[in-house]
C-alpha positions in Angstrom: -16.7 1.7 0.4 -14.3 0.1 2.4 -13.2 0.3 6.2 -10.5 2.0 6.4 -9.1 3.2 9.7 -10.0 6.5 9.9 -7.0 7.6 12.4 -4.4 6.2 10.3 -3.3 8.0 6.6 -5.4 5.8 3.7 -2.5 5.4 1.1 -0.9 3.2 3.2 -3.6 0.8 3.9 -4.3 0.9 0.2 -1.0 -0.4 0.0 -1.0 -3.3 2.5 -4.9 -4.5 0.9 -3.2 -4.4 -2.2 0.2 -5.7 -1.3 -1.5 -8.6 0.3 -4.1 -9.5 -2.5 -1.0 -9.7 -4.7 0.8 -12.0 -2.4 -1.9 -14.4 -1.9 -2.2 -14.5 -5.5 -6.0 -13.0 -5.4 -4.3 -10.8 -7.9 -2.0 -12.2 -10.5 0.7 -11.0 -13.0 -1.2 -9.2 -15.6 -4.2 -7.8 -12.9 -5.1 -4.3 -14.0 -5.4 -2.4 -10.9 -6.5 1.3 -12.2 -6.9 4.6 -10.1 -10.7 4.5 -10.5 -11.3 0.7 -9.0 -8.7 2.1 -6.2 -11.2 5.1 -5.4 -14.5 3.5 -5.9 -13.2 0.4 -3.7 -11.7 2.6 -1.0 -13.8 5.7 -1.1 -10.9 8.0 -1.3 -9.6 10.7 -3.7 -7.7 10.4 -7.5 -4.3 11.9 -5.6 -5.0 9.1 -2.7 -4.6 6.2 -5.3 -2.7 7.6 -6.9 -0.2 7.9 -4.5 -0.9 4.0 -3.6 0.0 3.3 -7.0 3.2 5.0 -7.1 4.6 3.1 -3.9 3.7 -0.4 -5.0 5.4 0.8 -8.4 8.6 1.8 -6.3 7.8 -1.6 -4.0 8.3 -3.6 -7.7 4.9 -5.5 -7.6 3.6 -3.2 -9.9 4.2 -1.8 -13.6 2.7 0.9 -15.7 2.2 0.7 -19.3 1.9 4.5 -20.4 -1.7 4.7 -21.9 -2.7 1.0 -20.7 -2.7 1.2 -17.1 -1.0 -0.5 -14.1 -0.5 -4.4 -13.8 0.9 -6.2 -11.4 4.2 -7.6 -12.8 4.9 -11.4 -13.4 7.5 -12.7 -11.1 10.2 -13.0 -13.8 9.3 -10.1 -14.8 10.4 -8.1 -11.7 14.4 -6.7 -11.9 16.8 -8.8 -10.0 18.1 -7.0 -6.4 20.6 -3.9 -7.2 19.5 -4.6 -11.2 16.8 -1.7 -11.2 
């Protein structure tokens, strides 16, 4: 379990732990970051990181591979600004 701020909505803090692992390079490109690490790490619900996952998708760190699961993307392999 994790310790999370119970006042504030989870998904969000999902998002900034993840968001800065992946900048500090704790998690490279390839890192499989799956919905059941997300809710055994944090203690929260399938839709919770789910919803996590779907915002660091739309923030571009993130891909996912129908089937395979959700990586975070190589640096060259992100879309150039206004290319998406």
């Amino acid at each position: 379990m994790s310790d999370l701020d119970p006042t504030r909505p989870k998904w969000p803090q999902i998002v900034d732990r993840l968001t800065q692992r992946i900048s500090s390079g704790q998690y490279g490109p390839g890192h499989l970051i799956s919905h059941r690490a997300i809710e055994e790490e944090f203690g929260v619900a399938k839709a919770t990181a789910g919803r996590a996952l779907a915002k660091l998708r739309a923030r571009k760190p993130v891909r996912t591979e129908f089937g395979m699961g959700s990586f975070i993307r190589d640096v060259t392999d992100q879309p150039a600004p206004g290319n998406e």
